[in-house]
N, C-alpha and C positions, 0 to 999 in steps of 0.2 A: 571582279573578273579574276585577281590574282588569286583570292581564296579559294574561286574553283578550280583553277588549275593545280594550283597547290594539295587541294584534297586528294584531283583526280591522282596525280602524281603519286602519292601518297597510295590511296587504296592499287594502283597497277602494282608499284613496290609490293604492298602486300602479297596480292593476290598471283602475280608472276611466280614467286618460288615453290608453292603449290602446283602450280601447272606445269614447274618444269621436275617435280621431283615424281615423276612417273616411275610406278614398279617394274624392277626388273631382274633380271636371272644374269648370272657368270656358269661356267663350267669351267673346271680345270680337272685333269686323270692324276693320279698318282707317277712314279715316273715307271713302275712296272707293271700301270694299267691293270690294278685289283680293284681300283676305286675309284670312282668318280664325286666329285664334289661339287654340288649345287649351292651358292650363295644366293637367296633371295634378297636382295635390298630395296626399301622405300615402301614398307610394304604399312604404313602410318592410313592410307586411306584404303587396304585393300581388308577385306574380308574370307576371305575364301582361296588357295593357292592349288591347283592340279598341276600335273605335270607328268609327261611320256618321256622315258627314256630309250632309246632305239640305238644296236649298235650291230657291226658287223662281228665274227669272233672267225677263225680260220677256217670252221665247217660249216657256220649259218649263222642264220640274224636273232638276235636276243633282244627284247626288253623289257622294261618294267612304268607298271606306272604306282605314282604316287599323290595324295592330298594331305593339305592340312586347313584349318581354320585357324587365323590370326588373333593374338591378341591386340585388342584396339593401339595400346602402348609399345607394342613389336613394332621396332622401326626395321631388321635384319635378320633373317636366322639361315642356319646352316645343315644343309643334309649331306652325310656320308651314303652311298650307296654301292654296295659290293657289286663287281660284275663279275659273280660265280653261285653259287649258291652253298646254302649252310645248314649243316642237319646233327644233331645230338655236338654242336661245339666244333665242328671240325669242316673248313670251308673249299671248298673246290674252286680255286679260277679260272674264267676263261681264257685262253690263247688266244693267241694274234687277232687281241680287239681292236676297230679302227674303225672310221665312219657313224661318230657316234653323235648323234641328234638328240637335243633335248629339248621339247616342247612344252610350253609353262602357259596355264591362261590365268592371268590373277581377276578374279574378280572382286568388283568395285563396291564400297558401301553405298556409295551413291548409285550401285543398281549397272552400271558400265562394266566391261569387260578390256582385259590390254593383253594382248597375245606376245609373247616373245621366243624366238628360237634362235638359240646357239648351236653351232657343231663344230668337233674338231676331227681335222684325217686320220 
């Protein structure tokens, strides 16, 4: 009886940190709001990364979206994303950005999907 509890003990140990180490997105702006930065972390079982970016600017609503595909060994990676736009080197930002939503579905090697959305005012 102790050896099964023991094992069981054992494989929960294992099998716990996996199930808590669920993919997910941060946002942070730059402090003059040209830039917005997405950190994806835990992305070890995620395959496939989307993601909407939505914001207000002082005359109307902007956004963008974006994907990538994981490498199996990508435990983290980092997207810069101008909020203005950029043409022959020379970038335009937008003004009084705020209400900025960011929508992330990572999907799962194991075939599952994890939805996550940050926003800041």
């Amino acid at each position: 009886m102790r050896l099964i509890l023991a094992f069981l003990l054992t494989l929960l140990i294992v099998v716990t940190p996996a199930l808590a180490a669920n993919p997910n997105a941060t946002l942070r702006l730059d402090p003059a709001r040209h830039y917005a930065y997405i950190n994806f972390t835990n992305l070890k079982g995620v395959s496939r990364v989307n993601y909407t970016l939505i914001y207000d600017t002082s005359s109307t609503q902007k956004g963008l979206e974006g994907g990538f595909k994981t490498n199996p060994k990508s435990r983290s990676t980092t997207r810069r994303q101008i909020l203005g736009t950029c043409s022959s080197g020379k970038c335009v930002y937008n003004s009084g950005v705020h209400n900025v939503q960011l929508d992330v579905t990572f999907t799962l090697r194991s075939g599952g999907t994890v939805n996550v959305t940050k926003s800041i005012p």
